[in-house]
ZADO-1210 file (C-alpha; in nm, 4 decimals, padded with zeros to 6 digits):
<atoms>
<atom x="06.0375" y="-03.5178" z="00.0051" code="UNK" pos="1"/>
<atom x="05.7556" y="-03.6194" z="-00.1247" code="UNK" pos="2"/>
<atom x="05.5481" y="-03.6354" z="00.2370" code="UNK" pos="3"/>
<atom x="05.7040" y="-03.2311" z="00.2299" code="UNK" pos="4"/>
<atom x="05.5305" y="-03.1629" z="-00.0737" code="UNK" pos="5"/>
<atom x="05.2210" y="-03.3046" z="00.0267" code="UNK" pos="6"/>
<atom x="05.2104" y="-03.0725" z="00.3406" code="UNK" pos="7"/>
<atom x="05.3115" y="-02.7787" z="00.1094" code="UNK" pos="8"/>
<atom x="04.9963" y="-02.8299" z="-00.1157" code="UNK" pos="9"/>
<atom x="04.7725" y="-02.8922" z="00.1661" code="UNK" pos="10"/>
<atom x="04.9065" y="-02.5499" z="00.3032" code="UNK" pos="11"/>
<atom x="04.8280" y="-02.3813" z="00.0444" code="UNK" pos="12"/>
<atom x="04.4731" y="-02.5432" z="-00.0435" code="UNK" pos="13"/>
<atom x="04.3708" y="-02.4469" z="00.3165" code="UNK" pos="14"/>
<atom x="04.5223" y="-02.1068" z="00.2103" code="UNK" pos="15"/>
<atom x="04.2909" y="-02.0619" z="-00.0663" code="UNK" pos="16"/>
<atom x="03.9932" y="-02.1748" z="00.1146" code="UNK" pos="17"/>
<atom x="04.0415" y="-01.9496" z="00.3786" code="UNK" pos="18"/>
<atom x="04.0952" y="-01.6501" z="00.1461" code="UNK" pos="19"/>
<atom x="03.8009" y="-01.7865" z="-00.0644" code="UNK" pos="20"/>
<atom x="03.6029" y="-01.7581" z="00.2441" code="UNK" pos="21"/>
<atom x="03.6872" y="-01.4203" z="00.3657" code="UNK" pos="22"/>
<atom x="03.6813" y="-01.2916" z="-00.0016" code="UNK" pos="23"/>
<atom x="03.3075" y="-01.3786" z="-00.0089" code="UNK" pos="24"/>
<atom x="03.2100" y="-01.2417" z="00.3388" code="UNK" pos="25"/>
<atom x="03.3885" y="-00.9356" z="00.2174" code="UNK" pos="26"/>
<atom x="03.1755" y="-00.9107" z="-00.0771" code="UNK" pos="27"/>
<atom x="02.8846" y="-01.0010" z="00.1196" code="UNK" pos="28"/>
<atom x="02.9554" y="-00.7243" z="00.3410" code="UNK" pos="29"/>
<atom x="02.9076" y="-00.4647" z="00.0554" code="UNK" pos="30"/>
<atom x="02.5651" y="-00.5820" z="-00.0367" code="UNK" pos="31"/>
<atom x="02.3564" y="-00.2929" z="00.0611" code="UNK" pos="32"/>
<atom x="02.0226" y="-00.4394" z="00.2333" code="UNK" pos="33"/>
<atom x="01.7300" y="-00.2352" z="00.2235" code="UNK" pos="34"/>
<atom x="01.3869" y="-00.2758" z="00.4370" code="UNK" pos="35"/>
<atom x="01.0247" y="-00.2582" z="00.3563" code="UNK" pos="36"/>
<atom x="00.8318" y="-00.1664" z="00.6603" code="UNK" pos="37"/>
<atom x="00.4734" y="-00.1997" z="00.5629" code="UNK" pos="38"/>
<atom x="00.1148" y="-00.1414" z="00.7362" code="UNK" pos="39"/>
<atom x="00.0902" y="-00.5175" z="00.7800" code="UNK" pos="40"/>
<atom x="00.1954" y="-00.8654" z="00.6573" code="UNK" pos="41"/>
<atom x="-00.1803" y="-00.9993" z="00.6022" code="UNK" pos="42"/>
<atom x="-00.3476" y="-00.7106" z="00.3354" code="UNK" pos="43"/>
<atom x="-00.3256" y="-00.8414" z="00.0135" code="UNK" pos="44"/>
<atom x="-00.1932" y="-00.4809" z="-00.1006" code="UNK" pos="45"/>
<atom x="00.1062" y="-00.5119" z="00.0839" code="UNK" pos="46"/>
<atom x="00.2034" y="-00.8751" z="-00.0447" code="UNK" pos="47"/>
<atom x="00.1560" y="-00.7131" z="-00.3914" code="UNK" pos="48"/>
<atom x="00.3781" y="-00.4618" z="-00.2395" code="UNK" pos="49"/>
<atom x="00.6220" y="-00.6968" z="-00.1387" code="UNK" pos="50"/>
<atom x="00.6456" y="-00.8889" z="-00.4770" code="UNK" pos="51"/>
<atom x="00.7322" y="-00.5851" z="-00.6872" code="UNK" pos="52"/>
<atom x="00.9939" y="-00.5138" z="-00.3878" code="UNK" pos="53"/>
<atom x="01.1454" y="-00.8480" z="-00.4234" code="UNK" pos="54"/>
<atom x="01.1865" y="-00.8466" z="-00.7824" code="UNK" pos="55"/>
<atom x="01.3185" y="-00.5293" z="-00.7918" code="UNK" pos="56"/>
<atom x="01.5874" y="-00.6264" z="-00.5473" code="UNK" pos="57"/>
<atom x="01.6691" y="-00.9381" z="-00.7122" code="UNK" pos="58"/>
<atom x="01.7264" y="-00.7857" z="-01.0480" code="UNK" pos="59"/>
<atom x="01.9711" y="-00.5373" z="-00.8093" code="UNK" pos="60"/>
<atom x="02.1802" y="-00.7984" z="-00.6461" code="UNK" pos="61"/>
<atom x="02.0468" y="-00.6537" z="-00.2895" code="UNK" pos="62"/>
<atom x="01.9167" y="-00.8135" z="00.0082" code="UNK" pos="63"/>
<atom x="01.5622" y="-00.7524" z="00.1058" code="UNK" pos="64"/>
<atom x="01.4286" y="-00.7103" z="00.4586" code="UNK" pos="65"/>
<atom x="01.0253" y="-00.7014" z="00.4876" code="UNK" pos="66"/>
<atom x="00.8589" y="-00.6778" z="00.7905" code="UNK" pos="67"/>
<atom x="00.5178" y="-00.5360" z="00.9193" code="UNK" pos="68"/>
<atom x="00.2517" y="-00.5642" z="01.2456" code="UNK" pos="69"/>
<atom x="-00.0119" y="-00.7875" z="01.2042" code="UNK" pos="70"/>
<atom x="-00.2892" y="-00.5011" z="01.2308" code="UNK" pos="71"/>
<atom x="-00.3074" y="-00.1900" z="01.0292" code="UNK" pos="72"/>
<atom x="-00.4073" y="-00.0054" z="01.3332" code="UNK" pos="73"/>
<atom x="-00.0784" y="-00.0967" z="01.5124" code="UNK" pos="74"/>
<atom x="00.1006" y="00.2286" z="01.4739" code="UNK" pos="75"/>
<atom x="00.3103" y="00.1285" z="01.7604" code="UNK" pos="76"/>
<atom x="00.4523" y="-00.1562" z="01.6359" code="UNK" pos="77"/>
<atom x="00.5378" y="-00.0123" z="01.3065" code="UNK" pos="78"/>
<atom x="00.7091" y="00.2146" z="01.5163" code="UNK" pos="79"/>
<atom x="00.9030" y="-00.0524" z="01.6745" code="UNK" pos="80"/>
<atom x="00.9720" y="-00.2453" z="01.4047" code="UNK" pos="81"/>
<atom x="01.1701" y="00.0702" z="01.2257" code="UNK" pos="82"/>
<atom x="01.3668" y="00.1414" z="01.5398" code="UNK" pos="83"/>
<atom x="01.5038" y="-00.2366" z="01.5497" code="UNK" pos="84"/>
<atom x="01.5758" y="-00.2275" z="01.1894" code="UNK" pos="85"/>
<atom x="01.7792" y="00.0987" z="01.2656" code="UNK" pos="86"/>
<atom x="01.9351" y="-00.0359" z="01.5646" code="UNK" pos="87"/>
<atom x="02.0342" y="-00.2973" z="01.3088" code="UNK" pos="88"/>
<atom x="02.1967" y="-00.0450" z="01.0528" code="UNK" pos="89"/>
<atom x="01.9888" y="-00.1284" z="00.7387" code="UNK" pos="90"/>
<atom x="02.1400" y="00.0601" z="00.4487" code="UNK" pos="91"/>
<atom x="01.7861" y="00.2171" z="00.3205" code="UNK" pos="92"/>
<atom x="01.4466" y="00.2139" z="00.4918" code="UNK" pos="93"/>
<atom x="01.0926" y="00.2098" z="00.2254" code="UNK" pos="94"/>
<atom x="00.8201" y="00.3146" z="00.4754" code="UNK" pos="95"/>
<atom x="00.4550" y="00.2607" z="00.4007" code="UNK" pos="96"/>
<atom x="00.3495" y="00.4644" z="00.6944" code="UNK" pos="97"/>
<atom x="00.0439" y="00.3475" z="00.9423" code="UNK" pos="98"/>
<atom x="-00.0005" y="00.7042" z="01.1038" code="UNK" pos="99"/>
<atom x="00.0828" y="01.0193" z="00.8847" code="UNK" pos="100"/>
<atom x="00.2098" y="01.2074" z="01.2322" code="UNK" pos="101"/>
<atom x="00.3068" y="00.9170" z="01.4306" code="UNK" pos="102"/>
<atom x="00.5775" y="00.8209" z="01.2046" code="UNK" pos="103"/>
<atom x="00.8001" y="01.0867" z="01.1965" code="UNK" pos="104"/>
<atom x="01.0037" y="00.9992" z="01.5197" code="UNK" pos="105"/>
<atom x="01.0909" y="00.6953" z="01.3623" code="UNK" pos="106"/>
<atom x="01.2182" y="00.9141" z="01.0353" code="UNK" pos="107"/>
<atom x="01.4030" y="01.1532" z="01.2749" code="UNK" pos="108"/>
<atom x="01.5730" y="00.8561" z="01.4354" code="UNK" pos="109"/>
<atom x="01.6652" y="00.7582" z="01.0812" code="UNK" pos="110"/>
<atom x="01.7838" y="01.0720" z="00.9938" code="UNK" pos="111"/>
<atom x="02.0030" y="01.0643" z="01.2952" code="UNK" pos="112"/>
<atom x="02.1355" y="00.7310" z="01.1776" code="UNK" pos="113"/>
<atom x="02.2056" y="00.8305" z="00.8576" code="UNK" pos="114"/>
<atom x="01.9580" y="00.5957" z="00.7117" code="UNK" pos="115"/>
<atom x="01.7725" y="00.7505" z="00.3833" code="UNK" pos="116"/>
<atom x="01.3946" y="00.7171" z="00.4259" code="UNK" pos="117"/>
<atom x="01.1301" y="00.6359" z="00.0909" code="UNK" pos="118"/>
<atom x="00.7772" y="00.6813" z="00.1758" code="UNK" pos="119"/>
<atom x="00.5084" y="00.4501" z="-00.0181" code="UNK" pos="120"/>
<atom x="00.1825" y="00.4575" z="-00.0600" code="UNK" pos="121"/>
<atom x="00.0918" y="00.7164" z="00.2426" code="UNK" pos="122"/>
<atom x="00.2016" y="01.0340" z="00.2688" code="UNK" pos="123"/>
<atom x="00.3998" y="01.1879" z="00.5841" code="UNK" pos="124"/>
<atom x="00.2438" y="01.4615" z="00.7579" code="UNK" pos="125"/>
<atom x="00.4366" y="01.7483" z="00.6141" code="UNK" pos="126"/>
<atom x="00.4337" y="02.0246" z="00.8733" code="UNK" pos="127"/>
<atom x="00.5042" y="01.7736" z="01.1715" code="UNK" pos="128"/>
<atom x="00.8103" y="01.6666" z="00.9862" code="UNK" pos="129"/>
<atom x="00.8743" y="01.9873" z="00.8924" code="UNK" pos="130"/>
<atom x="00.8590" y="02.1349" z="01.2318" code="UNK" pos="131"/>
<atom x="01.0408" y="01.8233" z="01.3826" code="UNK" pos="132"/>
<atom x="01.3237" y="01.8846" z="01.1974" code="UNK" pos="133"/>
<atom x="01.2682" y="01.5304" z="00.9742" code="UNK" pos="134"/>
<atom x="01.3258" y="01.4877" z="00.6485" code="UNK" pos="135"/>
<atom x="01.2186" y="01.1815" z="00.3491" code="UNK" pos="136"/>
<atom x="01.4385" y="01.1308" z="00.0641" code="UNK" pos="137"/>
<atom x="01.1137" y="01.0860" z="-00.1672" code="UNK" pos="138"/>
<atom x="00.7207" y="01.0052" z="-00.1721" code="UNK" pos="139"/>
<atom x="00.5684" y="00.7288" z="-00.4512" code="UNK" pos="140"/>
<atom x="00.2668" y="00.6453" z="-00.4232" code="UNK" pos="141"/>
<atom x="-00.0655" y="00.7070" z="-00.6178" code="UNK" pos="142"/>
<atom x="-00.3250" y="01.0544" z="-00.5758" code="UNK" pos="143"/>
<atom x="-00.5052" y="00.9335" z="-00.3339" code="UNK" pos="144"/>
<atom x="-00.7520" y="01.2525" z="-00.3862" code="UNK" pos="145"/>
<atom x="-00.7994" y="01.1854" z="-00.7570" code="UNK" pos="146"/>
<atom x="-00.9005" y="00.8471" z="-00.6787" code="UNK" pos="147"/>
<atom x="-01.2101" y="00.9460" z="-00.4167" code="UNK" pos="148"/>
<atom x="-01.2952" y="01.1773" z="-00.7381" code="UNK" pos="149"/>
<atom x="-01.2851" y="00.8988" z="-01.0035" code="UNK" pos="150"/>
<atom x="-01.5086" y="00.7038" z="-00.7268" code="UNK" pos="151"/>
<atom x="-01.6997" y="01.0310" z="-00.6818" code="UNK" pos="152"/>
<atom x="-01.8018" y="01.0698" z="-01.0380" code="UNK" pos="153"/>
<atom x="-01.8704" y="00.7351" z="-01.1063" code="UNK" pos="154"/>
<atom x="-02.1666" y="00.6936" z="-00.8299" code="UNK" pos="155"/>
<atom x="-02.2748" y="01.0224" z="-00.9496" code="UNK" pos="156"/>
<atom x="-02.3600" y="00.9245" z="-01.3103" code="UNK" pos="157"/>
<atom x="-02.4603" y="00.5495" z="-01.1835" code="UNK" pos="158"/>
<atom x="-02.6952" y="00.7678" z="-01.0188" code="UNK" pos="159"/>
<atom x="-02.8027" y="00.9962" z="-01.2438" code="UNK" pos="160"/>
<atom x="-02.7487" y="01.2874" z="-01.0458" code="UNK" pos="161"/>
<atom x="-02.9413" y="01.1950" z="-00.7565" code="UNK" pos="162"/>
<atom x="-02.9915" y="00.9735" z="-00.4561" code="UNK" pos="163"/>
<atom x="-02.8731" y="00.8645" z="-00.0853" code="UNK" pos="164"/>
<atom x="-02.4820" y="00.7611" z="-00.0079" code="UNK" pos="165"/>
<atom x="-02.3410" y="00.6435" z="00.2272" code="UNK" pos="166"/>
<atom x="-01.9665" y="00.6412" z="00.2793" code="UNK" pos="167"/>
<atom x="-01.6924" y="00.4067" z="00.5166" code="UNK" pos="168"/>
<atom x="-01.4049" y="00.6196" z="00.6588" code="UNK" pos="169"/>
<atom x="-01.0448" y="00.4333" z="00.6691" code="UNK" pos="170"/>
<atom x="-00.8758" y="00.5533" z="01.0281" code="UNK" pos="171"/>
<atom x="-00.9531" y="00.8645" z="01.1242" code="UNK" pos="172"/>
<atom x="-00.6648" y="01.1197" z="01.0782" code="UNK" pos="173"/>
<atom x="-00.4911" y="00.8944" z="00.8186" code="UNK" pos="174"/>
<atom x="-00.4067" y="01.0946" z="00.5169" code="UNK" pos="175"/>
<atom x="-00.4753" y="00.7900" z="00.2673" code="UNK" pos="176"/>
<atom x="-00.8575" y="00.7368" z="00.3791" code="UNK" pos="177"/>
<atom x="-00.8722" y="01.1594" z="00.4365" code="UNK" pos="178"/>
<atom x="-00.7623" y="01.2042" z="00.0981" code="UNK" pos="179"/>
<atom x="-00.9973" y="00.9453" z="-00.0761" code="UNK" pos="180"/>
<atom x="-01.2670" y="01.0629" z="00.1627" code="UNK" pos="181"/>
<atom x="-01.2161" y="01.4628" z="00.0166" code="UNK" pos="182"/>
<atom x="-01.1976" y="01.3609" z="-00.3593" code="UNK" pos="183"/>
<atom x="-01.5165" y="01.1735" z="-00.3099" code="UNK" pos="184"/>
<atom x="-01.6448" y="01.4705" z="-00.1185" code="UNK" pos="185"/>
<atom x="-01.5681" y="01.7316" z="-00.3712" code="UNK" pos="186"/>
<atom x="-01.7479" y="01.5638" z="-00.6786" code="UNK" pos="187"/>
<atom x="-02.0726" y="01.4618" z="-00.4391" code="UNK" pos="188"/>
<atom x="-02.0999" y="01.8126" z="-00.3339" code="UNK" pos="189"/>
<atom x="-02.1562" y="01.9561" z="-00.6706" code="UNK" pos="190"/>
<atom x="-02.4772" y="01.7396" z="-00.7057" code="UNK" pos="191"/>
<atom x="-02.7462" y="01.9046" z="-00.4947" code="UNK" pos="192"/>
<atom x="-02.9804" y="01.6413" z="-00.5656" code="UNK" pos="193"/>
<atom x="-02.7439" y="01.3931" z="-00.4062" code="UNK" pos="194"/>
<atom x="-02.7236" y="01.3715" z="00.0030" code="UNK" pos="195"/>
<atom x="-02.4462" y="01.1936" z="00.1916" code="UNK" pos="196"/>
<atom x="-02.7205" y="01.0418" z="00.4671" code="UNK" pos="197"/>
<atom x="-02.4086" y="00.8573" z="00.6579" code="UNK" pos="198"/>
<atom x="-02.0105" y="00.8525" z="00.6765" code="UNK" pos="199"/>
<atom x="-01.8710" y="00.6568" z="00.9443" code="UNK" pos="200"/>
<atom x="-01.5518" y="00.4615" z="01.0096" code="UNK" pos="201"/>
<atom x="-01.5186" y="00.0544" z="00.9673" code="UNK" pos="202"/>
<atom x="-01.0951" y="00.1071" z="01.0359" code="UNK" pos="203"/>
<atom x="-01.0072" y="-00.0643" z="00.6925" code="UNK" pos="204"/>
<atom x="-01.1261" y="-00.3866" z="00.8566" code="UNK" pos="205"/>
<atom x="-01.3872" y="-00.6091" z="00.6487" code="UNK" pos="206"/>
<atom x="-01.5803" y="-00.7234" z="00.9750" code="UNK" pos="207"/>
<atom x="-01.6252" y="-00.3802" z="01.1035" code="UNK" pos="208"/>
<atom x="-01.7444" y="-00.3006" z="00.7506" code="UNK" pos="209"/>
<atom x="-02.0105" y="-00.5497" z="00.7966" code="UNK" pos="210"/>
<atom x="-02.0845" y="-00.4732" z="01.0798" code="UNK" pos="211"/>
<atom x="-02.1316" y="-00.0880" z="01.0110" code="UNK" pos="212"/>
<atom x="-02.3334" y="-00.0764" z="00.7002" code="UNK" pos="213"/>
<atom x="-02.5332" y="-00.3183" z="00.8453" code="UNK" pos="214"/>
<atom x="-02.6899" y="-00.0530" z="01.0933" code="UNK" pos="215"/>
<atom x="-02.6361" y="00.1980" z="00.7857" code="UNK" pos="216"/>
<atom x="-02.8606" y="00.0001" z="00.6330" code="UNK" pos="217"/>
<atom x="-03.0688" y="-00.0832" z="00.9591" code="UNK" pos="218"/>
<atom x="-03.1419" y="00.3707" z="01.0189" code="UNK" pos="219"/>
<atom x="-03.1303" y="00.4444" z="00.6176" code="UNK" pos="220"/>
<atom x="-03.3225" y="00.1748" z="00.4223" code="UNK" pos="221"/>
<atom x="-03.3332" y="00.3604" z="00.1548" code="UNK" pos="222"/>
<atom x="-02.9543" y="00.4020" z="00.0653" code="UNK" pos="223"/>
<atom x="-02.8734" y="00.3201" z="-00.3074" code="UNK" pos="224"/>
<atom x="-02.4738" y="00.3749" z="-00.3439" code="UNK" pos="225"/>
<atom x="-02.1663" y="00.3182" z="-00.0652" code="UNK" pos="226"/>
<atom x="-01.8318" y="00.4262" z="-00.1151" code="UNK" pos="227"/>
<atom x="-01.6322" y="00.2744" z="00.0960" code="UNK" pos="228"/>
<atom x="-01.2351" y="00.3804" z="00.1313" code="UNK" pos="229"/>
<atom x="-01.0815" y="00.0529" z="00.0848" code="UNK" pos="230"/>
<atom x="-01.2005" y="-00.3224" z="-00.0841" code="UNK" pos="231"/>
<atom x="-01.2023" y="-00.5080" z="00.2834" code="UNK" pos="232"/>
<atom x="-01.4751" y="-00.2638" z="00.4079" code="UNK" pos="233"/>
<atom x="-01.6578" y="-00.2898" z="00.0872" code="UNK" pos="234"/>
<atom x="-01.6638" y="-00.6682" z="00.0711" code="UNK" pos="235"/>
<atom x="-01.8053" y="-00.6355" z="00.4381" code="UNK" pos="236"/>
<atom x="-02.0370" y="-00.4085" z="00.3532" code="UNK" pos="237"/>
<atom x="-02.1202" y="-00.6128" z="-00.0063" code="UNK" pos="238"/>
<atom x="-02.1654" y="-00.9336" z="00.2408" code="UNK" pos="239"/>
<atom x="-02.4248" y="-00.6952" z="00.4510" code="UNK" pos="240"/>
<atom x="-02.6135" y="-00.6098" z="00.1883" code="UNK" pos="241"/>
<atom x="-02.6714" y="-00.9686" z="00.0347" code="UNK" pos="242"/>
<atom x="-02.7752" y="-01.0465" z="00.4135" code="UNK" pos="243"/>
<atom x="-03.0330" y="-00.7486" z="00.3387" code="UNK" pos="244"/>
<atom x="-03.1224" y="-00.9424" z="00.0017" code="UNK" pos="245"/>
<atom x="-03.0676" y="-00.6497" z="-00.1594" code="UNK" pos="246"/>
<atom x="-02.7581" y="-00.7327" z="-00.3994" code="UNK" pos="247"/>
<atom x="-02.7725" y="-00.5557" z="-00.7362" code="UNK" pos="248"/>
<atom x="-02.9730" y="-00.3096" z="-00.5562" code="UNK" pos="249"/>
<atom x="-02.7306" y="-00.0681" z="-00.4104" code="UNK" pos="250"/>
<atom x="-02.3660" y="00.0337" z="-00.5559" code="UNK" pos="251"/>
<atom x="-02.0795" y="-00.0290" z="-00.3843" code="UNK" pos="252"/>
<atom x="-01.7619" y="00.1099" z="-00.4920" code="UNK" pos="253"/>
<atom x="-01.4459" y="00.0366" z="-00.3251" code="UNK" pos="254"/>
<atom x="-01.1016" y="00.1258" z="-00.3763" code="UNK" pos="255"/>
<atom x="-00.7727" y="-00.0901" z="-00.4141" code="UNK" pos="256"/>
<atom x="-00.9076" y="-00.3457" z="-00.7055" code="UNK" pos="257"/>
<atom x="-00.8320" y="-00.6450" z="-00.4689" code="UNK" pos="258"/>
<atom x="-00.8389" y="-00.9854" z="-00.6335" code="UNK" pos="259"/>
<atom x="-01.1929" y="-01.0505" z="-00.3998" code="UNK" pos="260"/>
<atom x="-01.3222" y="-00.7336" z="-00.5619" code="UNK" pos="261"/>
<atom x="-01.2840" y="-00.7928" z="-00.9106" code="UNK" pos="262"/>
<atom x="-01.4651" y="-01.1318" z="-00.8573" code="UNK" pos="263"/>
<atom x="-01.7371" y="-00.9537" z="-00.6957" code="UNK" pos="264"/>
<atom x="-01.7534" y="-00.6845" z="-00.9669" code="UNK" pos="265"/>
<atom x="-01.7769" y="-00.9482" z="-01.2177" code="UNK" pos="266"/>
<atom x="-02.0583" y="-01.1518" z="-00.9867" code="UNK" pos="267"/>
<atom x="-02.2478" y="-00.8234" z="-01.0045" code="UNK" pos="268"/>
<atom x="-02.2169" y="-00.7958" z="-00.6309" code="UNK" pos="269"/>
<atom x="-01.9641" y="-00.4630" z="-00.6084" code="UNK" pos="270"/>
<atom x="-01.9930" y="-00.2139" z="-00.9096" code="UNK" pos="271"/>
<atom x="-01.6530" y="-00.0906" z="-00.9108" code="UNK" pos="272"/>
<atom x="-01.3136" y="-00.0166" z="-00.7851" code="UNK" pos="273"/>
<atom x="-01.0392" y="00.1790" z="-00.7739" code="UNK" pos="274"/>
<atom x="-00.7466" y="00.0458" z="-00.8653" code="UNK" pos="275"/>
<atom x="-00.4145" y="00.1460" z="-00.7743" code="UNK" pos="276"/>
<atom x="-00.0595" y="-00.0783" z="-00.8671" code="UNK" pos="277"/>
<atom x="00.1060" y="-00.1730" z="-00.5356" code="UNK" pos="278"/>
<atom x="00.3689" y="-00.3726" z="-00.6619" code="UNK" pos="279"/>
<atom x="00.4808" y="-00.1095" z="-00.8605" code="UNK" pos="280"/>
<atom x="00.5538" y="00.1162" z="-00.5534" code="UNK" pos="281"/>
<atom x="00.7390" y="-00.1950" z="-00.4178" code="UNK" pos="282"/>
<atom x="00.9607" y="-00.1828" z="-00.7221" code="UNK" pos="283"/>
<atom x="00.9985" y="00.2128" z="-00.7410" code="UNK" pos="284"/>
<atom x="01.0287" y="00.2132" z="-00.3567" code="UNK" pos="285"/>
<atom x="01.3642" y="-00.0399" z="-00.3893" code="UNK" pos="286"/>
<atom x="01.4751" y="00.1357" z="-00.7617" code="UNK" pos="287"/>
<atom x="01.4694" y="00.4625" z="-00.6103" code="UNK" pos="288"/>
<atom x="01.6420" y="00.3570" z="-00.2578" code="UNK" pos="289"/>
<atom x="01.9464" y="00.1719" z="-00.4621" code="UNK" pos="290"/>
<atom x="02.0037" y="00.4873" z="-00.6562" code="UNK" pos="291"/>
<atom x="01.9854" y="00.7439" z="-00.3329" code="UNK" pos="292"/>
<atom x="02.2790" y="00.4975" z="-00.1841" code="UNK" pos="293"/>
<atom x="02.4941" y="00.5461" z="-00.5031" code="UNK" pos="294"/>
<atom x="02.4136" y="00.8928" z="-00.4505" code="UNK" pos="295"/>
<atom x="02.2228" y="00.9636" z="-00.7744" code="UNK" pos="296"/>
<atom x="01.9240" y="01.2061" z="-00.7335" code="UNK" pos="297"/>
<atom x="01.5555" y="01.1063" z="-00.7181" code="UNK" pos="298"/>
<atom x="01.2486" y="01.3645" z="-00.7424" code="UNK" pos="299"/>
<atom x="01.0519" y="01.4307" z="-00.4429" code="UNK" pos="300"/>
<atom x="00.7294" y="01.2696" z="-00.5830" code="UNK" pos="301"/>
<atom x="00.6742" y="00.9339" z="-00.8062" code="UNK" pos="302"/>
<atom x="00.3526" y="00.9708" z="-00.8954" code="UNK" pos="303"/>
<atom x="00.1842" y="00.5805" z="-00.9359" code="UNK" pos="304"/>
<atom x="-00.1235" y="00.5615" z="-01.1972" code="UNK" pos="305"/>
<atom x="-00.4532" y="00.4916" z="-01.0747" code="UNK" pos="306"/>
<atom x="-00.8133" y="00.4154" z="-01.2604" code="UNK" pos="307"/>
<atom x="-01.1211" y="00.2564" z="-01.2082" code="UNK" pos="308"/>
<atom x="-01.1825" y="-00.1037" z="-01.2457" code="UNK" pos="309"/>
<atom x="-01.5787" y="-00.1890" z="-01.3678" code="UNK" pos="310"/>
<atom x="-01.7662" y="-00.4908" z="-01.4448" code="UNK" pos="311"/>
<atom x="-01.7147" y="-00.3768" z="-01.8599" code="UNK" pos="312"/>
<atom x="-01.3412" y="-00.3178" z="-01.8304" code="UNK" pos="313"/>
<atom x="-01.2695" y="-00.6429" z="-01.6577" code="UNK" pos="314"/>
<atom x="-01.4772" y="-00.8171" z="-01.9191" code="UNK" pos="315"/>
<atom x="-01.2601" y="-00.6194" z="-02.2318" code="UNK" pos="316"/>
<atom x="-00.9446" y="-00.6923" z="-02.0318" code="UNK" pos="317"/>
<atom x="-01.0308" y="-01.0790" z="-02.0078" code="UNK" pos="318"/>
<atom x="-01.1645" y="-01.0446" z="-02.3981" code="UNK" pos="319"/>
<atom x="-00.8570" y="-00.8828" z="-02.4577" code="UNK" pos="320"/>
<atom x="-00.6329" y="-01.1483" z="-02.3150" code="UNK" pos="321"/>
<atom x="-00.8218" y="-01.4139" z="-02.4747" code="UNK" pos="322"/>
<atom x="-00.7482" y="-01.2952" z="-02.8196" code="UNK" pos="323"/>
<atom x="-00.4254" y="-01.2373" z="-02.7414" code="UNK" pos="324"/>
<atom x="-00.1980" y="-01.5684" z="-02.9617" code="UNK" pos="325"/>
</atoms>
């Protein structure tokens, strides 16, 4: 009787165990899991991007897939990387898209798949999605116009008005650099007394920034400000211009506020740079995906803030913080 019983309650232990088991792969089953394709796994942006991602999905009790090429330039592997992540039936994709045009097969295959699509930090080429048939569920990200302007007006009055610039394109075609490069462009032009004497592409890369205003510097001596569209091609070019000995001479602006820039800013080696909050579209980007798959609506644009780190507001931030009990 008592050997009976024993079988009985092992029976049913194994029962529970079992139903235990399958109860939590069920539940596990129901976890949404959403994807963060960025531009590429080494740019400090993105890891800022992935943080506020993460946390955001924590706090939601959802899984987090992040992947990205190792180049920014790699459009096609971006490309790839979304179409495996379909192919694995993801529940959301958040897309910070190398190529403006070149991504919107990838969103039509999405679309096909019944996979919602948020766009961060780059902006999809609206008529080739348009005419393609495509469609995004939202865009957050910050104006990537106003901040070429707010890097525009600052060289302007460092500058008094007049002077040589010189500019470094991101990739040409790509709507983020394009954009910064036409807000610049539209505060320069107003100053007659200012002349752009050189605008070239260094590809977002800091060796190629280098390596560019180097021979900017080599044909224009006389050059006293750079914009450049991103920090990694200013720090290139900030590294150029020290091996120029002319640091302190010439103002560099960049744009991203990269934890390298602000040091340099406060070394007195860049002058300033526009700052934009990554990890914020990381959060929003998640936020906004978990509430499209409980079918709550989102507006089409989530504007991020953007401003203008300098050498003074680094130093009142720090002061700031200080004081702070």
């Amino acid at each position: 009787m008592k050997v009976q019983s024993m079988k009985q309650l092992l029976l049913i232990i194994v029962a529970c165990v079992i139903f235990g088991s399958c109860h939590r792969e069920n539940e596990q089953e129901h976890i949404p899991t959403i994807a963060l394709v960025v531009k590429t796994v080494n740019h400090p942006f993105f890891v800022d991007m992935e943080q506020g991602a993460r946390k955001a999905a924590e706090s939601l009790g959802v899984r987090l897939v992040v992947q990205g090429a190792e180049r920014e330039l790699d459009v096609e592997k971006q490309m790839q990387i979304i179409e495996n992540l379909i192919e694995t039936k993801v529940s959301a994709l958040c897309v910070a898209p190398s190529g403006s045009k070149e991504i919107v097969p990838a969103i039509l295959k999405a679309n096909r798949a019944g996979i919602p699509v948020v766009v961060l930090d780059t902006r999809v080429d609206e008529p080739t999605l348009r005419s393609a048939g495509g469609s995004i569920a939202t865009f957050i990200g910050s104006d990537n116009f106003e901040g070429g302007r707010l890097a525009g007006e600052y060289i302007a009055e460092k500058l008094q008005g007049r002077g040589s610039v010189a500019i470094l394109e991101g990739i040409p075609g790509h709507e983020t650099g394009d954009s910064r490069l036409r807000g610049f462009r539209s505060v320069i032009e107003k100053f007659k007394g200012i002349t752009i004497v050189s605008s070239q592409t260094a590809n977002w890369e800091r060796d190629q920034g280098y390596n560019v205003f180097q021979n900017i510097l080599q044909s224009h001596p006389r050059v006293q400000a750079l914009f450049a569209c991103n920090d990694l091609m200013a720090l290139g070019a900030v590294e150029a211009v020290a091996a120029a000995k002319k640091t302190g001479k010439i103002v560099v602006v960049g744009f991203d506020a990269l934890t390298d820039a602000k040091e340099a800013i406060r070394n007195d080696r860049m002058a300033a740079s526009v700052i934009q909050y990554p990890s914020e579209m990381g959060r929003l980007g998640v936020e906004s995906a978990m509430k499209i798959l409980n079918g709550e609506a989102v507006p089409q644009y989530t504007p991020v803030k953007i401003g203008l780190v300098t050498r003074e507001s680094l130093l009142a931030e720090e002061s700031q913080n200080n004081s702070t009990p």
